[in-house]
N, C-alpha and C positions, 0 to 999 in steps of 0.2 A: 871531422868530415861528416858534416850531413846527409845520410840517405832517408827518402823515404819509399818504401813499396807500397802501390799503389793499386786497388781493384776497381771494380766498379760492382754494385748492388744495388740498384733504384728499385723499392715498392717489393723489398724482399723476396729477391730470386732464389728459388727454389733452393728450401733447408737442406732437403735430402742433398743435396750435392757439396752444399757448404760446409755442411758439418762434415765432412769428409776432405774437404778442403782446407780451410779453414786450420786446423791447427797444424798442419805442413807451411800455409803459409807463411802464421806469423812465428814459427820455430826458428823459416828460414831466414823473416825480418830481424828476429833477433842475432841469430848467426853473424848477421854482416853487418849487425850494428845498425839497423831501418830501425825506422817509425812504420806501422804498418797502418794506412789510412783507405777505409772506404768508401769510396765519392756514393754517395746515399741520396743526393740530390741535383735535381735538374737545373741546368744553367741554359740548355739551349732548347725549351720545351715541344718546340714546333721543327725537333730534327729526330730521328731516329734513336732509339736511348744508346746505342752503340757510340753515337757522338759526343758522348759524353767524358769518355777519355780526353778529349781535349781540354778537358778544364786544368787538368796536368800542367798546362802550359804558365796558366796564373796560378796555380798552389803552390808551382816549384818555387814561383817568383815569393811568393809569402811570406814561403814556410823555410824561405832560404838553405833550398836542398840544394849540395852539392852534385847528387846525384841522382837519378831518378829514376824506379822501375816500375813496369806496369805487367803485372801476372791477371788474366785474366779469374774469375774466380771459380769458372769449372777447370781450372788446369789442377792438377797434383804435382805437386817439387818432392823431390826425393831431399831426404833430412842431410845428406852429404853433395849436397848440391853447391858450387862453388861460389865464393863472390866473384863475380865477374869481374867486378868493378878493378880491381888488380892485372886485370890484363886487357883494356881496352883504354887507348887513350880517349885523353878529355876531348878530342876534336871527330872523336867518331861514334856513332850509332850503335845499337845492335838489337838484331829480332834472334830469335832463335832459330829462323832458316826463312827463307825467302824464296816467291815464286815468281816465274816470266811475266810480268807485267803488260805485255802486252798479250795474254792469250784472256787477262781480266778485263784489260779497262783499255776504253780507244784513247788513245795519243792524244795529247795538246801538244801546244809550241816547247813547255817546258818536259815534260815526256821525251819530245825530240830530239830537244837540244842535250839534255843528259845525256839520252844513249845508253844506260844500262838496264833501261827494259825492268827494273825493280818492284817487284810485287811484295807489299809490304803483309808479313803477318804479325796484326799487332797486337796477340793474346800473349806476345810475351816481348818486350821494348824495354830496350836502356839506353837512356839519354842523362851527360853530363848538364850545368849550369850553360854552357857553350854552346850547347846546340839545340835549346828549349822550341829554336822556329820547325821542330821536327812538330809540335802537335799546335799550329796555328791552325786557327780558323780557315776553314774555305773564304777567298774572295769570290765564291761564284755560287747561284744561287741554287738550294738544294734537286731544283727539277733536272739544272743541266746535268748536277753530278753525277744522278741517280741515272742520268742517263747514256753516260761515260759507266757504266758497269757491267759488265758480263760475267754473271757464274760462269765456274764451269760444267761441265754437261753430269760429274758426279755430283755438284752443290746442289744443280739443279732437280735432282730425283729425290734429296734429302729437307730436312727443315729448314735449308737457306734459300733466303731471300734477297734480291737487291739489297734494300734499303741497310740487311743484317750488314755489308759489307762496305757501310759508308765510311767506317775508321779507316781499312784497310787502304780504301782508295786516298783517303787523304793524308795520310801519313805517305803511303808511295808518290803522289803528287807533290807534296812537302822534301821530300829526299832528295826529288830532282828538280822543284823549285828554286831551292836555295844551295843545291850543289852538295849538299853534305855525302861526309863521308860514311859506309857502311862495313860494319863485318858481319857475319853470323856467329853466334855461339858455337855450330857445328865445326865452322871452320878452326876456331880456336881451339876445341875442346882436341881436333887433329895435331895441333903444334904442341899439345901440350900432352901429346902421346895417348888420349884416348881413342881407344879404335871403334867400343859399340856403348858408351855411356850410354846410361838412360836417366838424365836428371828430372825429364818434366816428360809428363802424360799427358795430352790434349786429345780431345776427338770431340769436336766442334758440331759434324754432320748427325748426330744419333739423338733421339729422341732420350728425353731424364731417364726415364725408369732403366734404358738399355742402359744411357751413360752411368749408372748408380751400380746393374751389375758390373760392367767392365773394371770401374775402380776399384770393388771391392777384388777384383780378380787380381790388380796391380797391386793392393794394399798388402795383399797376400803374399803375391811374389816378390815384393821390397821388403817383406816379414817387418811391418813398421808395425811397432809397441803401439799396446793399448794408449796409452797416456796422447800418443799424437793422432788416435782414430776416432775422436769427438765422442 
């Protein structure tokens, strides 16, 4: 079985956070048996570098992953982090929790016709061989999209931008494009008896230097050994 985990880094984003990163993530690439690979370059130069996750869509094809994960690369994975891949079938999705899609992004036809309203957060995404149409390309051209977007009113007081949030929308447009199926990792991690796991650490909205004290706060309280704190 092929996996590979997957980040994004273009034009080397910010060490202080990587190297903090970084060696949780490819502990946890090795854990479940990834290749842990980082798209380092641009394939859609004239779109947001967030868009760049999409290249996922040809690499899985490539690099003939069975499986496919996308951790952003400021999240932190805790070292007993699960393979997922063991309790999600191959015909389903999964983000690590998902928000009301329509308080994000105004409706089209495919929006409508889905019906479950799916706000995709795609700093953490698992996708089998089966369901690669989750990171297609937009058929539509970057000005409508960006203008199908809405932060929300906290995005908006922080360092997010529209255009920060054009994976999100394509990926939730892409779910209910193509009809696929979804779960959350939260909801699994309930079936499988956890009540307050804490496997991943994200805070998207904070400025590096904040985000750098906060991890160091988490690295602390996960008491994770020197060897995996870069």
């Amino acid at each position: 079985m092929r996996k590979t985990l997957y980040t994004l880094n273009v034009n080397g984003y910010a060490p202080e956070i990587t190297k903090r990163t970084y060696p949780l993530l490819r502990y946890y690439a090795e854990k479940i048996g990834a290749e842990f690979f980082v798209i380092d370059s641009r394939k859609f130069p004239d779109w947001p570098v967030t868009y760049e996750k999409l290249q996922i869509k040809e690499l899985a094809k490539e690099r003939g992953d069975e499986w496919s994960f996308y951790i952003d690369s400021d999240a932190l994975v805790h070292p007993e982090t699960l393979d997922w891949t063991c309790y999600i079938p191959k015909n389903t999705v999964a983000h690590n929790g998902v928000d009301m899609g329509n308080v994000r992004w105004r409706f089209d036809e495919y929006f409508k016709r889905d019906g479950r309203s799916i706000g995709s957060c795609n700093w953490c995404t698992i996708a089998s061989e089966w369901c690669l149409d989750l990171w297609t390309p937009l058929d539509i051209p970057l000005a409508q999209a960006l203008e199908a977007i809405y932060p929300t009113v906290h995005e908006l007081n922080t360092v997010i931008t529209v255009d920060h949030l054009i994976d999100d929308y394509t990926l939730s447009r892409n779910i209910a494009r193509y009809g696929l199926k979804l779960v959350t990792l939260g909801e699994l991690e309930k079936t499988l008896g956890f009540q307050q796991a804490e496997f991943f650490w994200h805070a998207y909205t904070i400025p590096i230097a904040e985000k750098v004290a906060e991890m160091d706060k988490v690295l602390d309280r996960w008491k994770i050994p020197k060897r995996l704190r870069g």
